[in-house]
C-alpha positions as CSV (number, residue, x, y, z in Angstrom):
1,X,80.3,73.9,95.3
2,X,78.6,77.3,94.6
3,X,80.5,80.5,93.1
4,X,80.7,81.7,96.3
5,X,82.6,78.8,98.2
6,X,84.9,79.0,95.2
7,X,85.3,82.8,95.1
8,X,85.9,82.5,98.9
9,X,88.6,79.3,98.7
10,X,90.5,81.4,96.0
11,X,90.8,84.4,98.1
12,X,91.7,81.9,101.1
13,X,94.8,80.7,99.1
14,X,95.6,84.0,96.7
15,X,94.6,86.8,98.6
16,X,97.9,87.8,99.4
17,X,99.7,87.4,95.9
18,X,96.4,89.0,94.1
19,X,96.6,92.3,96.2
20,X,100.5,92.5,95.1
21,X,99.9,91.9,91.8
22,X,97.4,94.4,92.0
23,X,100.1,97.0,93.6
24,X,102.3,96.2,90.9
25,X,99.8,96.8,88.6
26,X,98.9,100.1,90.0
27,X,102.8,101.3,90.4
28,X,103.7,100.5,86.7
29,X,100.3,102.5,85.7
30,X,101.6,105.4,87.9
31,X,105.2,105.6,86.1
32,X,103.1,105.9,82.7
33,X,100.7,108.4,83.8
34,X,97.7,106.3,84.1
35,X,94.3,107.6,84.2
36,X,93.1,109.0,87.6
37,X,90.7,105.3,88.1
38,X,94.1,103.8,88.3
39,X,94.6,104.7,92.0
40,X,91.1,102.2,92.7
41,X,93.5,99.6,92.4
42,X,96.1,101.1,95.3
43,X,92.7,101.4,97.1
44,X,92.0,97.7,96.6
45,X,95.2,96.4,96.7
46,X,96.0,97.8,100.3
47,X,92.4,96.9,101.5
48,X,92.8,93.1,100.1
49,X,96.2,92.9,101.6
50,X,95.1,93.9,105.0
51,X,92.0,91.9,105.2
52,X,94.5,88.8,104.0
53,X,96.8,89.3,107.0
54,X,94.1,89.7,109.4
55,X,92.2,86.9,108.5
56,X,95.1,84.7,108.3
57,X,96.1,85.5,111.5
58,X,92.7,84.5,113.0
59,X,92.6,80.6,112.4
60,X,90.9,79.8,115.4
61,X,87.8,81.6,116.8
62,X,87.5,81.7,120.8
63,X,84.5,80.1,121.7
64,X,81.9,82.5,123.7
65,X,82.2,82.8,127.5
66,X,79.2,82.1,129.5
């Protein structure tokens, strides 16, 4: 299995609980005053959740209509 098929079957199965642990990350650096880079991970975080939901929600791909 190369690092890709394992980076890929990771995200598959943690996507959704690595972008809130990176939301969580990013709201506890907030309270602190963080640096500015600390919003990147508000930036991922949303992104990463998004793409999770989509892509979970598309299981099966429609085959192409002649």
């Amino acid at each position: 299995m190369s690092f890709v098929q394992l980076t890929h079957k990771i995200f598959e199965r943690f996507g959704i609980i690595i972008a809130i642990a990176l939301l969580v990350i990013w709201a506890i650096g907030t309270l602190f005053d963080g640096p500015g880079g600390i919003h990147l991970l508000l930036t991922i975080g949303v992104s990463m959740l998004i793409w999770r939901i989509v892509v979970r929600g598309d299981r099966a791909h429609p085959t192409p209509k002649k």
